[in-house]
N, C-alpha and C positions, 0 to 999 in steps of 0.2 A: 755313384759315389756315396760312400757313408761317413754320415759325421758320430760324432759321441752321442751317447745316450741323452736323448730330450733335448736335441738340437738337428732342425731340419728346415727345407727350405721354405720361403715364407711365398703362399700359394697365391694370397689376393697382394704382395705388393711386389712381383719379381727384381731377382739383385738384393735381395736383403732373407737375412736369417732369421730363421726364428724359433725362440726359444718352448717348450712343451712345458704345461701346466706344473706339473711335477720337478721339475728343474726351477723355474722360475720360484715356485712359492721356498724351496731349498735355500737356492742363492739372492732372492731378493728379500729383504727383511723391511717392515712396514714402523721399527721401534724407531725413535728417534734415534740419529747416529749420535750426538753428542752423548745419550746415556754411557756408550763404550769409549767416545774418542774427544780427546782434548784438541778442538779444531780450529787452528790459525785463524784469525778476521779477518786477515787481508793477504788475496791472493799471491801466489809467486809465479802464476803463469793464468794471462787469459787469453780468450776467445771469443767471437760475435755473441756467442749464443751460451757459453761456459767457464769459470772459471775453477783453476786449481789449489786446492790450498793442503797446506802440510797437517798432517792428524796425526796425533799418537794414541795407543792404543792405552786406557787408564790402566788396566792389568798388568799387560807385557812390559809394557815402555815401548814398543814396537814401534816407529815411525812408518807412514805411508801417507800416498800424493792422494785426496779426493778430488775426484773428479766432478764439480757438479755443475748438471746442464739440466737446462730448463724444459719441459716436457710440453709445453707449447711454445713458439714460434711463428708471429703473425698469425696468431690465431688459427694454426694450423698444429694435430696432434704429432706429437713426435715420436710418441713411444714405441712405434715401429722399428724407427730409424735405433731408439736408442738398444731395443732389445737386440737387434742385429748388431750394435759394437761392442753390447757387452758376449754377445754369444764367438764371435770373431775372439774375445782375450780368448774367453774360455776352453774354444777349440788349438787355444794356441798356448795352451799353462803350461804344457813340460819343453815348449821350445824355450831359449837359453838367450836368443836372441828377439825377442818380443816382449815386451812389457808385462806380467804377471799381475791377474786381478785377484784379488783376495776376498770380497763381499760386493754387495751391492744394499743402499736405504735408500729406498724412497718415501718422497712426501705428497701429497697436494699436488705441487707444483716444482717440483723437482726430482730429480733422482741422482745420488751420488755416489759414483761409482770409486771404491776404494783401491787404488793399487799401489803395486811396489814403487815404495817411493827410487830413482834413480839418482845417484848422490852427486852426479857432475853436472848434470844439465845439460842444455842444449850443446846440439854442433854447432849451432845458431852462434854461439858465443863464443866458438875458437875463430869462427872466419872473419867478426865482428873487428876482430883483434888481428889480424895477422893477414896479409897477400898475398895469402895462396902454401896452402900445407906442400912438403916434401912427399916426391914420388911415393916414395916408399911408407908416407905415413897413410900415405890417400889409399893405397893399396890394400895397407892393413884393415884401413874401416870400411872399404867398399867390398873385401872379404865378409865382413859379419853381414852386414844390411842387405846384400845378397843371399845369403844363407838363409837371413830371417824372410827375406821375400820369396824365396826357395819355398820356404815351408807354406807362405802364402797361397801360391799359386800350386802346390801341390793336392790342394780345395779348391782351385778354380776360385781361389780370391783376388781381386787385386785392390793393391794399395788407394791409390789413386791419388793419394797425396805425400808423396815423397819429396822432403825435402829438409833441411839443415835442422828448422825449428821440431820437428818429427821425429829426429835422431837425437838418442837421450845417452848422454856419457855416467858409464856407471862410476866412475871418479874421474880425477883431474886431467885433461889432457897434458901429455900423449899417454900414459897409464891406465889408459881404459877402455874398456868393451863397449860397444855399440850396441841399443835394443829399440826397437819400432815401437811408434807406439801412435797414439790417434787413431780409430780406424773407423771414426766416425760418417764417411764418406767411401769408404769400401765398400765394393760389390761382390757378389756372387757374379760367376761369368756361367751363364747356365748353356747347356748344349739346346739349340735350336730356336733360341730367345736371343734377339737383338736389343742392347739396352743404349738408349742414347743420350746422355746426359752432360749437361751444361755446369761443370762442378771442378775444382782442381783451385791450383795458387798460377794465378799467370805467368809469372818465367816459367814454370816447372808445367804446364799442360799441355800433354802432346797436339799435333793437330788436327786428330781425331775429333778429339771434340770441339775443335771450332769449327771444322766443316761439318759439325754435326752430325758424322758418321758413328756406327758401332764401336763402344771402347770392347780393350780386351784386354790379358795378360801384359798383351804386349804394349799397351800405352805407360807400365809400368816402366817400362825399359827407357823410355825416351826421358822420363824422369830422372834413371839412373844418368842418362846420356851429360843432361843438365848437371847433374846433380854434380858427375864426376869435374865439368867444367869449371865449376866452383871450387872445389876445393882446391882444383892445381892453381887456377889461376884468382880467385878471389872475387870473380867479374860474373856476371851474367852470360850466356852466347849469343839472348834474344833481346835483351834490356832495354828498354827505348824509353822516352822522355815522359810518355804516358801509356796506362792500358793499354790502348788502342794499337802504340805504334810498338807496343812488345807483341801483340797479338797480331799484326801484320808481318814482323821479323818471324815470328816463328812458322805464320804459311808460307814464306818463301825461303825457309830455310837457309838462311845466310849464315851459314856456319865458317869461322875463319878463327884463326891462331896466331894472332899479333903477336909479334920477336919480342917483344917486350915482356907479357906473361909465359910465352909459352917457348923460349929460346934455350932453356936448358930443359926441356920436358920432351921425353924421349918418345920418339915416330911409335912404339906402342902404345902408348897413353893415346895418341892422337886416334891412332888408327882404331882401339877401343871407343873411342867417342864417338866416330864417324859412323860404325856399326850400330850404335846405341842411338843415333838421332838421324836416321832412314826415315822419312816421312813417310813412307808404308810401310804400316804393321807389320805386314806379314816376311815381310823382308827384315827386320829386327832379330838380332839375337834373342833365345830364350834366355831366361834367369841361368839355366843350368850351363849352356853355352856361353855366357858371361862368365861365368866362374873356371871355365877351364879354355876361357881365351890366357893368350901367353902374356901379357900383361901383369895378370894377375897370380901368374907363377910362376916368374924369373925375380920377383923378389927376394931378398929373407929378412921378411917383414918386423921377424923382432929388434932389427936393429932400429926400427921410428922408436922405440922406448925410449932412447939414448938421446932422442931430440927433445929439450923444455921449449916451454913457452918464455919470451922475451917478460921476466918481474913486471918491467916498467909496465908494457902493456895492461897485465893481468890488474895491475894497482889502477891504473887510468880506466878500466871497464869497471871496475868492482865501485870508483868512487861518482859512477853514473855518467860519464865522458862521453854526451852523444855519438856516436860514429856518425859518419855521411855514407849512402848510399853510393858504392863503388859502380858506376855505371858510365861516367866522363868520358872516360877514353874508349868504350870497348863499343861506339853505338853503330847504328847502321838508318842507313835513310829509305823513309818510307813512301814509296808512290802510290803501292796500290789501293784500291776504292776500299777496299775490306777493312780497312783503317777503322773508318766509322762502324764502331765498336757494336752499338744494341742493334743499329739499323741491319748490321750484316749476321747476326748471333740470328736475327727474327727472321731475315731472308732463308736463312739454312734452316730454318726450324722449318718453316712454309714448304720448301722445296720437299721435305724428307716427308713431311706429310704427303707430298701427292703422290708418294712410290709408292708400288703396290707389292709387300714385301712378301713373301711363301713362306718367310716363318714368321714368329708372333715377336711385334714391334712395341717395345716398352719404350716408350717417354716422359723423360722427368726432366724439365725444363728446371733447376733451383738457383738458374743463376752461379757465373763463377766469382767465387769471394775474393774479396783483395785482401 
């Protein structure tokens, strides 16, 4: 496989990219960013380890999102991690459906990654508001987010963290385009390297990685599985009262479609889901196979335009209106011992240590974030 010029694969950390001498000193700039950019104090989107703030550019007027994340992490260096997300935009600047990086400044102790600011925000913020999108809107945007994961995995990349808050609306819903973004946690899927790692948002992690097996393309898919869950119905498939017992629900795959979310959601939505959340991998739809299941093209998707969003709603989120966590109704009861969360994460890790693999076995234990 060939990437772009002064982008290849990263030799001492496997699953991570890496950028070549001549690219980096290019796109990464060491001046301070504020000489060029008028930049926000206070974020409009964070993270454990990043926060995002809006810049405009002093010349242009130009608006865009900086992305700045800190370059150590418990005392551990990062810039591995971060050269491989900025190289992921970068391989990924003329797709349409992915987030667009424009520069890169670093400091000392940071680096901030400059990109296309996306002027709607989260999907995070229509589900916030609303129980459960119409068929046909859900279709339209799991068209694009597929397309953009498309382009993903046509580099043996995958997401790994797909999910609502990841998906950036380029204007207001329902009027808007879909584009990925985060790829802070994507891997390279390299041929004959097993990489196993402890990383993902708990509803959305396949359970690959809690048994601590090989992720692949395809743990992408089980995200799409979830992800699609959400939007029709508003509810979680795995949700449980704590970590533990969402991460039990999703080893035993208790997958169900209560009459109540799902009583006017047609047997292809369903049957799409059911393809999408196969507890083995290798039985999962690809991305491209996703996209020309019948699902997703017995729509005619430009008629979700014609659906707004309820005023009321929109005024009650905008004037900070905590929502509650929709999980009440949709839960599932947990027996099994794997419950206990670190004890059984440490057991699988031990286990996979004593196998004796024939290809070469990468472990990065990082802990999965909540």
């Amino acid at each position: 496989m060939s990437f772009f010029d002064g982008i290849s694969y990263n030799t001492e950390y496997r699953g991570l990219l890496n950028l070549n001498s001549s690219l980096s000193s290019t796109l990464i700039k060491t001046e301070k960013i504020t000489d060029y950019y008028h930049v926000e104090q206070t974020p409009f989107a964070r993270g454990k380890f990043a926060a995002v703030r809006k810049c405009t550019h002093k010349v242009t007027g130009v608006e865009y999102a900086a992305k700045f994340i800190r370059k150590r992490r418990r005392s551990m260096d990062q810039r591995n991690d971060i050269y491989h997300e900025i190289a992921v935009l970068k391989l990924a600047q003329n797709c349409g459906h992915i987030v667009n990086i424009h520069e890169v400044y670093e400091t000392p102790t940071e680096m901030a990654l400059v990109l296309e600011l996306v002027a709607g925000g989260e999907l995070q913020r229509v589900i916030d508001i609303r129980d459960g999108l119409e068929e046909v809107q859900t279709v339209y945007l799991l068209q694009q987010i597929l397309k953009g994961l498309s382009f993903l995995h046509s580099y043996n990349i995958a997401h790994l963290d797909l999910k609502p808050q990841n998906l950036l609306m380029t204007s207001s819903f329902p009027h808007c385009d879909i584009k990925l973004c985060d790829f802070g946690i994507s891997r390279v899927i390299e041929k004959g390297i097993e990489l196993r790692e402890m990383l993902g948002t708990p509803d959305y992690v396949a359970p690959e990685v809690l048994n601590y097996e090989p992720i692949s393309l395809a743990t992408d898919i089980w995200s799409v599985g979830v992800l699609t869950y959400v939007l029709l119905s508003g509810y979680s498939p795995f949700a449980g009262d704590t970590k533990q017992e969402t991460f039990c629900n999703i080893a035993q795959c208790s997958l169900s479609f209560p009459p109540d979310l799902f009583g006017s959601v047609s047997d292809y939505a369903k049957d799409f889901i059911m393809v999408t959340l196969v507890p083995d991998g290798s039985q999962r739809l690809t991305v491209d196979e996703c996209l020309h299941h019948p699902w997703l093209n017995n729509f005619p998707v430009k008629t979700c335009l014609n659906v707004i969003l309820p005023s009321q709603n929109e005024e009650l989120y905008n004037n900070g209106v905590e929502m509650r966590t929709k999980t009440e109704s949709n839960k599932f009861i947990c027996t099994e011992e794997i419950c206990k969360d670190s004890e059984y994460l440490s057991r699988k890790e031990n286990e996979h240590k004593d196998i004796g693999l024939t290809s070469v076995e990468v472990i990065v234990d990082r802990g999965i974030p909540c």
